[in-house]
C-alpha positions in Angstrom: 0.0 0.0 0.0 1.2 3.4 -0.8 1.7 5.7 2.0 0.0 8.6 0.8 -1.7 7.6 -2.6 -4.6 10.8 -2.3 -1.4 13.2 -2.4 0.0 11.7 -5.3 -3.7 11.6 -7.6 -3.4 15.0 -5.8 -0.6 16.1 -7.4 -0.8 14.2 -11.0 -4.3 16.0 -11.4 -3.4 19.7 -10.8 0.0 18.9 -12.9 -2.3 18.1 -15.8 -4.6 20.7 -15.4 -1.8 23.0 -14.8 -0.1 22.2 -17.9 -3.0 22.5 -20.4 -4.0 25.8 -18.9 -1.2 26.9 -20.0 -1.2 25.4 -23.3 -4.6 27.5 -24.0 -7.1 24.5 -22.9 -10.5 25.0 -21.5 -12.1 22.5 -19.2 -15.7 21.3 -19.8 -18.1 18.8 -18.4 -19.5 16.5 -20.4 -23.2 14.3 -19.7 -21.8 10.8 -17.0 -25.2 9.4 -18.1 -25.8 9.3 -21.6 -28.8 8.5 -24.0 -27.0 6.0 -26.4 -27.3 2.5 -25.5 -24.4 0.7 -27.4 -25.3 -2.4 -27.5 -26.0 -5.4 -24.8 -22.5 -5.1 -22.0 -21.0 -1.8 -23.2 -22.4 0.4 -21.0 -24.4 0.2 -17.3 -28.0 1.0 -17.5 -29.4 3.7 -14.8 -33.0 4.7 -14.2 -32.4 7.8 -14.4 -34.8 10.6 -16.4 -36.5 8.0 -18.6 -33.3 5.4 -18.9 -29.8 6.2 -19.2 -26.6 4.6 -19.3 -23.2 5.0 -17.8 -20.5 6.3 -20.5 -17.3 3.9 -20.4 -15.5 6.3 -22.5 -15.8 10.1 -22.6 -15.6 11.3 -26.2 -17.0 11.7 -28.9 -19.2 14.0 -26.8 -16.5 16.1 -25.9 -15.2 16.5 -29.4 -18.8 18.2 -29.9 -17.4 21.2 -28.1 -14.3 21.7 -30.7 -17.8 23.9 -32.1 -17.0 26.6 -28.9 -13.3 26.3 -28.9 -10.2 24.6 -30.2 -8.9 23.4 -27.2 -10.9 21.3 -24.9 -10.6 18.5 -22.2 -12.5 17.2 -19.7 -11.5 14.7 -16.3 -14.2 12.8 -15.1 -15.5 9.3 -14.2 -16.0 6.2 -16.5 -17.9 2.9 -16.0 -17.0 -0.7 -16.9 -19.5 -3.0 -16.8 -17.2 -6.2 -17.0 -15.9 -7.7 -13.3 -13.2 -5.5 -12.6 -9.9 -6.7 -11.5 -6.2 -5.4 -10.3 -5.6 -3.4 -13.4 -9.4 -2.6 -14.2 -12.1 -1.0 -11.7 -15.9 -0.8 -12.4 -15.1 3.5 -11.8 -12.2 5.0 -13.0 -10.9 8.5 -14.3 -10.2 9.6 -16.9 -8.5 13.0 -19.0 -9.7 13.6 -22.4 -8.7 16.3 -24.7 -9.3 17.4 -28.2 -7.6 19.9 -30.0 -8.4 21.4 -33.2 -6.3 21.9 -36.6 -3.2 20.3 -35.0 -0.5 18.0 -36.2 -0.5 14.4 -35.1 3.4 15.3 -33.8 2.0 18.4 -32.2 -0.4 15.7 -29.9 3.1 13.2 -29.5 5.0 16.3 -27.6 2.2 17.1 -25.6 1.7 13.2 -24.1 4.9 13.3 -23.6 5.1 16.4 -21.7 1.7 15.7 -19.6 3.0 12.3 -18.3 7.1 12.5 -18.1 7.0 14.7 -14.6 5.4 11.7 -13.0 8.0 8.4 -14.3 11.2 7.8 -13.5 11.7 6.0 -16.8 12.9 7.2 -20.1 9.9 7.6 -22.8 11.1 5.3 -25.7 8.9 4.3 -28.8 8.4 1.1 -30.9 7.1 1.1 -34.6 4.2 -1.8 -35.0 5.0 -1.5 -38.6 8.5 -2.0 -38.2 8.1 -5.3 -35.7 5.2 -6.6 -38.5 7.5 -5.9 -41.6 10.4 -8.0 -39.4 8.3 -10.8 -38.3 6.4 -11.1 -41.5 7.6 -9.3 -44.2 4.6 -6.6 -45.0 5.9 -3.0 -45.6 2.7 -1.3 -44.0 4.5 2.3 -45.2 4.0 1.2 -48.9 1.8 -2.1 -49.5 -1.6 -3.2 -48.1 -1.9 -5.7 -45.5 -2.7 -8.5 -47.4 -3.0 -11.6 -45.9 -1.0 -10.5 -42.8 -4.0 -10.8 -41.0 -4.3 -14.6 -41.2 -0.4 -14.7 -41.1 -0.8 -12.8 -37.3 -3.6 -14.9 -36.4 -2.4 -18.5 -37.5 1.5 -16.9 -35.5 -0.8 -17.0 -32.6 -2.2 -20.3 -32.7 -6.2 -18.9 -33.6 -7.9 -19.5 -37.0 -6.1 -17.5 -40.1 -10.4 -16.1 -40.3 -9.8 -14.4 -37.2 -10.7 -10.4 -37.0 -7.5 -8.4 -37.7 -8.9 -6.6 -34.8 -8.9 -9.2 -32.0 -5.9 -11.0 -33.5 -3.9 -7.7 -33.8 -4.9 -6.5 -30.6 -3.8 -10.1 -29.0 -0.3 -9.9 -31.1 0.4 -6.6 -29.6 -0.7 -7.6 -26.6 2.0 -10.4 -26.3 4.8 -9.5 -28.5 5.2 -5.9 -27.8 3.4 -4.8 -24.4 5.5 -7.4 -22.8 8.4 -5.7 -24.2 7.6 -2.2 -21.6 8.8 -4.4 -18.4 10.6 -1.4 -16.3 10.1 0.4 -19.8 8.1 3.2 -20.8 7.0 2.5 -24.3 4.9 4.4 -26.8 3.7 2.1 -29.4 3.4 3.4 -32.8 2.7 3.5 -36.2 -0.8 0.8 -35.9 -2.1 -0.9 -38.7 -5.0 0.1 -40.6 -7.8 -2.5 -39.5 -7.3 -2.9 -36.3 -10.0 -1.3 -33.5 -9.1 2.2 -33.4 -11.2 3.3 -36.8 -11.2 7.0 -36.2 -7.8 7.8 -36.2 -6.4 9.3 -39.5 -4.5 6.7 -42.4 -0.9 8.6 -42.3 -0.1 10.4 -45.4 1.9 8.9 -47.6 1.5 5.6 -46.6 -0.6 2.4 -47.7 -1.8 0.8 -44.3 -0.8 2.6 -40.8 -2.7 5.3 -39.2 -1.7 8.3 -36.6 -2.5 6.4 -33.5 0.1 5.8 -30.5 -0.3 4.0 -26.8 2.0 4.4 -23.7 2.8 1.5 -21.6 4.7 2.1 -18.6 5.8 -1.8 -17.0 2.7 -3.4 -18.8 0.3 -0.8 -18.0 -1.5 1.4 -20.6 -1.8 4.5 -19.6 -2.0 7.0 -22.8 -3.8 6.6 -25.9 -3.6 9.3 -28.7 -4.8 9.6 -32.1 -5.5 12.1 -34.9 -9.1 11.8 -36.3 -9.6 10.8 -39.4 -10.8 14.0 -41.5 -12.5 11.7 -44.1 -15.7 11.0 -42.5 -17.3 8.7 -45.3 -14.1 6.8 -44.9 -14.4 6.8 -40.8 -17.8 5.9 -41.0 -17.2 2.6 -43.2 -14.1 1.8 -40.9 -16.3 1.7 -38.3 -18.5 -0.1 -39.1 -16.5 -2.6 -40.8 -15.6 -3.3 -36.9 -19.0 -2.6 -35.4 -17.7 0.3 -34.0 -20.4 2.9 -35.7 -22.7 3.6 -32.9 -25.2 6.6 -32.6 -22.6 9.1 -30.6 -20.5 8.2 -33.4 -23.1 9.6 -35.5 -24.0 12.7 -34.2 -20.0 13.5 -34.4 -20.0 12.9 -37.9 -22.7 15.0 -38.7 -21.9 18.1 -36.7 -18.8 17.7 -39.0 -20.6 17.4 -41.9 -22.4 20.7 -41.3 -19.4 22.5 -40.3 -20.3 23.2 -36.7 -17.6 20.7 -35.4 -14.2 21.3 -37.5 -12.8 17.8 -39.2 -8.8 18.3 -38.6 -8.5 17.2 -34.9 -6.1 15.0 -32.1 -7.1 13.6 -29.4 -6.0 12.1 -25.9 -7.0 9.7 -23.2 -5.1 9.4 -20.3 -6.1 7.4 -17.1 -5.8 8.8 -14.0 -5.7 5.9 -11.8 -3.3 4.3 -14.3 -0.9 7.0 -14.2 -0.9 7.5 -10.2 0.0 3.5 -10.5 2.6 4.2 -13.2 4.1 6.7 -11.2 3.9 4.9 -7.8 5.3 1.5 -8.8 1.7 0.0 -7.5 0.1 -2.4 -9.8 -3.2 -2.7 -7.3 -5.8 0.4 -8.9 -7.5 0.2 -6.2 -4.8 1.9 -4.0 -5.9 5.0 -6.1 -10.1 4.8 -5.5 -11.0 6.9 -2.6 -13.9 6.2 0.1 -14.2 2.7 -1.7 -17.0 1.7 1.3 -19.9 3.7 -0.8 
């Protein structure tokens, strides 16, 4: 147990704020309870003004306000409804941040300077593309995937029909996560087809898009991405994965009518995770206060 683990959440969430304030970010506060169901087990249902249900993410409502002002984030609560467990709670915090018309690099610096006051270890990063290309040949830069999927899934002892998604996110999982052990890790350069659909394809490549994660000793703690401008092409990605839902949609068209601008990065960090990234402690709930109600 950490001696005084309210002092350090303390501290790691007026350091964040601290630092976007300066960097010309507004805080807002998004709805908890939202009207979308997505689906059966993706979200808690509450009885609560005609039905609600408990967001497990923040965004996309938050990129709605990019409308009011190109800088935005927000830290608040997020529900899971699966069985939580050391590394995942049924509450949790999170930051989210959106900012508008900047550069996918522009949104690397900033992670990078949001998190690296709180480790001790040196940020490194690790190309997907570049581990795939190795292991298997593919040049994601300049050819299309091909049949790496069924290459990475049948690698990993599942069916070569396997989802890229779930065989990707399984590969990564084991060959590259496992690689952050007393590390601090950004993974980059994903593959296009895996389960992050709205993040941009890169220019002037074939098959990777602007999407990065930090894992800090086999916790994830930072997810960034730069949204993907094309909003036909987002939509079909999307739903190619099942991923199109109706918050999704409301998104797109407030871009479509211009309200909502198209060129945007965003962030995700979580708060528990951090405080545990920081502290060493690989229990979350060390960081969950008054855990009796």
């Amino acid at each position: 147990m950490l001696d005084d683990p309210i002092a350090l959440k303390s501290g790691v969430l007026f350091s964040l704020r601290d630092t976007l304030r300066a960097e010309g970010f507004h805080e807002v506060v998004t709805p908890v309870a939202r009207r979308a169901d997505l689906g059966p087990g993706q979200r808690a249902a509450v009885d609560l003004n005609g039905g609600r249900f408990l967001r497990a993410m923040i965004g996309p409502a938050l990129r709605m306000n990019l409308e009011h002002h190109p800088r935005i984030f927000e830290i608040g609560p997020c529900f899971r409804p699966e069985k939580p467990d050391h590394l995942h709670a049924a509450e949790f915090s999170m930051l989210d941040l959106y900012a508008a018309g900047e550069s996918f690099a522009f949104l690397f610096d900033l992670a990078e300077r949001l998190v690296s006051p709180h480790l001790t270890y040196k940020l490194e990063r690790i190309s997907i593309a570049d581990h795939l290309r190795e292991a298997f040949g593919t040049d994601l830069r300049h050819e299309p995937a091909g049949d790496l999927p069924a290459q990475v899934a049948i690698h990993l002892g599942l069916s070569a029909d396997t989802p890229f998604p779930t065989a990707l996110g399984q590969y990564v999982e084991r060959e590259l996560e496992t690689q952050s052990a007393g590390r601090a890790v950004f993974l980059t350069d994903y593959p296009l087809g895996g389960d992050e659909p709205c993040a941009r394809l890169t220019p002037g490549t074939t098959s990777l898009i602007n999407r990065f994660e930090l894992i800090v000793d086999g916790i994830e703690v930072i997810h960034g991405y730069e949204d993907e401008p094309d909003t036909a092409a987002f939509t079909q990605r999307a739903k190619d994965v099942n991923l199109y839902d109706d918050e999704q949609r409301l998104a797109r068209e407030a871009v479509d009518a211009g309200r909502v601008p198209a060129a945007s990065v965003g962030l995700g960090i979580g708060i528990e995770r951090l405080c545990m990234a920081a502290s060493g402690v690989k229990d979350i709930s060390d960081f969950q206060q008054s855990p009796m109600y």
